[in-house]
C-alpha positions as CSV (number, residue, x, y, z in Angstrom):
1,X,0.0,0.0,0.0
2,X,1.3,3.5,-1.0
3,X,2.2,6.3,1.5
4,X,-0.5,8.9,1.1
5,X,0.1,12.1,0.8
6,X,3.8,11.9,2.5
7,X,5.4,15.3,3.6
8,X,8.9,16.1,3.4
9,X,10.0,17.0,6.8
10,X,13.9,17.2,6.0
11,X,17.2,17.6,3.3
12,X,19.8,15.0,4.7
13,X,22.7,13.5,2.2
14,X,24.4,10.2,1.5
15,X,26.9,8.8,3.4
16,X,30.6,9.8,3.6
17,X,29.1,13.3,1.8
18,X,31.8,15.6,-0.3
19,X,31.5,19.4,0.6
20,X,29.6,20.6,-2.1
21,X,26.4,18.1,-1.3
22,X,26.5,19.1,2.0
23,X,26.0,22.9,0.7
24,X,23.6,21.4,-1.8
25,X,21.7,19.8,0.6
26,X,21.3,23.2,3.4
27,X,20.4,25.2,0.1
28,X,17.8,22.8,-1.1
29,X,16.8,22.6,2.7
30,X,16.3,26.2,2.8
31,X,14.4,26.2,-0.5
32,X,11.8,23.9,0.6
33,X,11.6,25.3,4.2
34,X,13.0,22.2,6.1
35,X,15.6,20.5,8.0
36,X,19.0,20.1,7.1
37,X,19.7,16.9,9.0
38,X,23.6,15.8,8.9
39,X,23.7,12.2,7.9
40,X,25.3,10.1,10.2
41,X,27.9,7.1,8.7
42,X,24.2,4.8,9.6
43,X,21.3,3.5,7.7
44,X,19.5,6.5,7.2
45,X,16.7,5.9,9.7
46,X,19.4,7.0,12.3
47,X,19.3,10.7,11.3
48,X,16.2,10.5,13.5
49,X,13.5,10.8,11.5
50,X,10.2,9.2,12.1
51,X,9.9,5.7,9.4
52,X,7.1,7.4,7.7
53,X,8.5,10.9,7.2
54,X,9.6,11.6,3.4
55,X,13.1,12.8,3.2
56,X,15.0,13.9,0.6
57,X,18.5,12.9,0.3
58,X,21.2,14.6,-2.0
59,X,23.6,11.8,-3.6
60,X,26.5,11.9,-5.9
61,X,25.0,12.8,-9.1
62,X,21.0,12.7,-8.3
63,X,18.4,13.1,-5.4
64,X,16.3,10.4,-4.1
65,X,13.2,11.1,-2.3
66,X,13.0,7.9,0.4
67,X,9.3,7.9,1.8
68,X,8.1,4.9,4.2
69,X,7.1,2.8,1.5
70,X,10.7,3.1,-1.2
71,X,12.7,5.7,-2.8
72,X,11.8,8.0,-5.7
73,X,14.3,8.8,-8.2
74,X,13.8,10.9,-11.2
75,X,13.3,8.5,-14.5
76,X,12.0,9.7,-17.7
77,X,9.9,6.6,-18.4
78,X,8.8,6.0,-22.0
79,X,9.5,9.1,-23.1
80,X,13.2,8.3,-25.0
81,X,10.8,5.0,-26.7
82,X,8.2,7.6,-27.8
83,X,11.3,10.9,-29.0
84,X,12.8,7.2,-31.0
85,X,9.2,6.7,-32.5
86,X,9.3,10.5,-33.0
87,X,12.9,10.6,-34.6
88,X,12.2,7.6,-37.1
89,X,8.8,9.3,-38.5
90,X,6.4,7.7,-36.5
91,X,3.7,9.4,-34.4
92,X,2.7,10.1,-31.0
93,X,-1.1,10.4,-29.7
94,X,-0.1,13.0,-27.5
95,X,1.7,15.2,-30.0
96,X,-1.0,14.3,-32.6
97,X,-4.0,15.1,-29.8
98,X,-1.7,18.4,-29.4
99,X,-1.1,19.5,-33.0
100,X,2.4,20.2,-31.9
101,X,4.4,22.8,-34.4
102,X,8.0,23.6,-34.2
103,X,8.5,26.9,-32.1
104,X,5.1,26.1,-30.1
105,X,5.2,27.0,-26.0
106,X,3.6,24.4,-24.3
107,X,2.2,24.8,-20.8
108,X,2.4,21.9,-19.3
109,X,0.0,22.2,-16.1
110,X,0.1,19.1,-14.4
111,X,4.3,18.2,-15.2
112,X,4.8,15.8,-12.5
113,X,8.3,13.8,-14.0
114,X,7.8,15.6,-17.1
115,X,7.5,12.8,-19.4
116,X,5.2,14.1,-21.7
117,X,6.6,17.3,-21.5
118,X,9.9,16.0,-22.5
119,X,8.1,14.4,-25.6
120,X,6.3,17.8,-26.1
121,X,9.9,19.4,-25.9
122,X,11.6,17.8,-28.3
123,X,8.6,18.1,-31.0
124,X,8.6,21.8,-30.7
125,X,12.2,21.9,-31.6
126,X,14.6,24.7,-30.9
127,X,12.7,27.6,-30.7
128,X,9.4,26.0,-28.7
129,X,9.7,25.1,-25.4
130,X,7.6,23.8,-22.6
131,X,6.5,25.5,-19.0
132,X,5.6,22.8,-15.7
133,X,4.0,23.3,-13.2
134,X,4.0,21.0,-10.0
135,X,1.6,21.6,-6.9
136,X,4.1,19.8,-4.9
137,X,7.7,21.9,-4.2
138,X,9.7,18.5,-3.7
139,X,8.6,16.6,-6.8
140,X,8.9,19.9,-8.9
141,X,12.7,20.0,-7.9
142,X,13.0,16.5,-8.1
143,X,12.0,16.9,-11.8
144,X,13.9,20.0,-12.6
145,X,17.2,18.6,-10.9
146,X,16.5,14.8,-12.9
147,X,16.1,16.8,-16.1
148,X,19.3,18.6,-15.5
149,X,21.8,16.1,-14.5
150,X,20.3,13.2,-16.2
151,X,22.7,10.6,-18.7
152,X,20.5,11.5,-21.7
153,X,21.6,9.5,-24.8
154,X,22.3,12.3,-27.3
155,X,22.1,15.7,-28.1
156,X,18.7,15.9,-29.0
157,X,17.1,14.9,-26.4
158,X,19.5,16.6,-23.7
159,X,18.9,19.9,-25.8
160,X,15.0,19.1,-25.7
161,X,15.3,18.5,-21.7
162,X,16.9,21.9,-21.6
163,X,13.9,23.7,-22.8
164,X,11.9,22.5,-20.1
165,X,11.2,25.0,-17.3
166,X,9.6,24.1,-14.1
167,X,8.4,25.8,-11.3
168,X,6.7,24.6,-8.0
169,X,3.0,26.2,-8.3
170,X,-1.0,25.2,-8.6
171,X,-1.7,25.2,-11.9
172,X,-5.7,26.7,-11.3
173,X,-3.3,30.0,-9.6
174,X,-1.3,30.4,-12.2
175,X,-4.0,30.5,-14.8
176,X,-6.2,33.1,-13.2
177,X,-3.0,35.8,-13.7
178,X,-2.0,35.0,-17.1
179,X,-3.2,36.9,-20.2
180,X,-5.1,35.7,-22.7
181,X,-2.7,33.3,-25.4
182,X,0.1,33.2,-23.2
183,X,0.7,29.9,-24.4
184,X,0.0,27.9,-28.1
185,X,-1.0,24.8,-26.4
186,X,-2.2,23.9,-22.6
187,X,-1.4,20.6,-21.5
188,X,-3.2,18.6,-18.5
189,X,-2.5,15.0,-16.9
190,X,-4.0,14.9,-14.0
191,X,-3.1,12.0,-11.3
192,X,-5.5,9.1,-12.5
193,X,-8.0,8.4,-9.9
194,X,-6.5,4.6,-10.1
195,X,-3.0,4.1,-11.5
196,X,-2.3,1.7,-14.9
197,X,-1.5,-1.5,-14.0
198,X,2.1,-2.3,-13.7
199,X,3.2,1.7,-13.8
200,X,5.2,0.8,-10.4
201,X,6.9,5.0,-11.1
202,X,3.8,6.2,-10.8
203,X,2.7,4.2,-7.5
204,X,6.1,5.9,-6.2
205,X,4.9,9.0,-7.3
206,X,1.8,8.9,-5.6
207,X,3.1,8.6,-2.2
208,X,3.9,12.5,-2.6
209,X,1.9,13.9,-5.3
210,X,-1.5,16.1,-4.6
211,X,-4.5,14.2,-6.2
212,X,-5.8,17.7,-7.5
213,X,-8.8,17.7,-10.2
214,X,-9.3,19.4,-13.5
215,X,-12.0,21.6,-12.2
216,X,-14.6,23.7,-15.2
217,X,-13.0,26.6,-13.8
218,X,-9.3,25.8,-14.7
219,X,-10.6,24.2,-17.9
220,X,-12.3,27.5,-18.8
221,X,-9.1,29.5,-18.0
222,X,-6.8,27.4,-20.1
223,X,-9.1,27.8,-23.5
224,X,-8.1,31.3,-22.7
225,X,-5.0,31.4,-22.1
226,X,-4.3,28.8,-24.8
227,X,-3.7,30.2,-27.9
228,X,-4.9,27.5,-30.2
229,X,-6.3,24.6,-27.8
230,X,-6.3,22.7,-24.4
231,X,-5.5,18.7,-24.2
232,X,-6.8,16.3,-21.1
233,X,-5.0,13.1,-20.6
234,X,-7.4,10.3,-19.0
235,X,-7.5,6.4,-18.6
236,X,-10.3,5.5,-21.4
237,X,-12.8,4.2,-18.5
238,X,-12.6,7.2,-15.9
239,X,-16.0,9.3,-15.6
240,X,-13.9,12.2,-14.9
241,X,-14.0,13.9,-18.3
242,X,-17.6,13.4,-18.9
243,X,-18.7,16.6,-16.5
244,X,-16.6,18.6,-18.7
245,X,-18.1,17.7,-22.3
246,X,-15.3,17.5,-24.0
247,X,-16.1,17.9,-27.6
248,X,-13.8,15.7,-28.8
249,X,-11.6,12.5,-27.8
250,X,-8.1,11.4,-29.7
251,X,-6.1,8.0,-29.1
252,X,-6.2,4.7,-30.4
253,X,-8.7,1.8,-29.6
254,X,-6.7,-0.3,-27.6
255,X,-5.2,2.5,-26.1
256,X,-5.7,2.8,-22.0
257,X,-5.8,6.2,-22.2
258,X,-7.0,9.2,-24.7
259,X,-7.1,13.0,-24.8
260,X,-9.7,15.3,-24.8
261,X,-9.3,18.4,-27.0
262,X,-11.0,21.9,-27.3
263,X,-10.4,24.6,-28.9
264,X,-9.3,27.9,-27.7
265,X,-11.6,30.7,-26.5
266,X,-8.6,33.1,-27.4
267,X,-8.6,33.2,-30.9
268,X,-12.4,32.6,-31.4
């Protein structure tokens, strides 16, 4: 059973720590209004810390999130399978549901470990670029220090990661100050209300990340500040989308999930 809802109470680091994590680790501290907690040469349950407290522990060359259930590491899933797909000519649902251009800004309201938004990266080329947004302050800078530091397997793709920007914020905020067309395309994957079978990064995940819902009210702001239209991602059986009346549905027939598309309000 998954930790629900599990708050980070403290920065700590490895063991045997060079200088510069330790610094790390006091500035990331600072930044998420915590504990610094000096790791001792023990298991890390010695720091003191309860067994169910998240904790977020600066290593040589990555973080690691441990919460009472298993450590969260930043990964970018399928996302290098579907930028292959990509390179080779093949398509993507998402960038399809999308209509992804080159030089498109993406708002990616819902980021979480930013796979999609890595896809969505790449297909907007060099001058596009994608904005996240993650309720929760850990998970957004676990995602904006993976995409930094991570091995990435060629230019491309490292380049794409760069133009991925991420801030800790609530998405439904952040839409009610933005003017209208801010962005060509607003992008939302809500937490599924039950996780795809066998997605064991996402059950990790979920020991941290805010449930949230799309509410009508965010859905309304994002067709405005949308230049051209607003995309959903669902699981094909939830009964979440059907309240908003989404006017159309993309994705294949054996797919698990689809997307729901409208249009903008901005440039009607």
């Amino acid at each position: 059973m998954s930790l629900p809802m599990a708050r980070v109470v403290a920065v700590t680091t490895g063991r045997d720590p060079a200088p510069a994590q330790e610094i790390l680790a006091r500035r990331l501290a600072s930044r998420l209004g915590v504990d610094y907690v000096p790791r001792s040469r023990g298991p890390l349950g010695r720091t003191g810390l309860g067994p169910q407290a998240a904790v977020v522990v600066v290593e040589r060359g990555r973080l690691t999130i441990r919460t009472g259930q298993g450590a969260l590491r930043y990964h970018p899933g399928m996302a290098l399978h579907r930028i292959r797909l990509l390179r080779s000519g093949g398509l993507d649902p998402m960038v399809q549901a999308m209509g992804l251009r080159p030089g498109d800004r993406v708002l990616d309201a819902t980021v979480g470990p930013a796979w999609d938004a890595l896809v969505a990266a790449w297909a907007t080329g060099e001058q596009g670029g994608v904005l996240g947004l993650e309720k929760v302050p850990a998970l957004a800078l676990l995602t904006a220090e993976g995409l930094r530091v991570y091995p990435w397997p060629s230019p491309d793709v490292a380049a794409a990661a760069s133009r991925i920007r991420i801030e800790a914020e609530d998405h439904l905020a952040f839409l009610r100050a933005r003017p209208a067309g801010s962005f060509d395309v607003v992008y939302f994957d809500v937490m599924f209300q039950r996780g795809l079978p066998g997605s064991q990064a996402m059950r990790d995940w979920r020991a941290l990340a805010d449930p949230g819902e799309l509410t009508p009210e965010a859905l309304a702001l994002a067709r405005i500040v949308a230049r051209r239209r607003v995309v959903v991602k669902e699981r094909r059986d939830s009964e979440r989308l059907a309240p908003l009346r989404p006017p159309r549905l993309e994705g294949g027939s054996s797919s698990r999930v689809v997307y729901a598309v409208w249009e903008s309000e901005a440039g009607s």
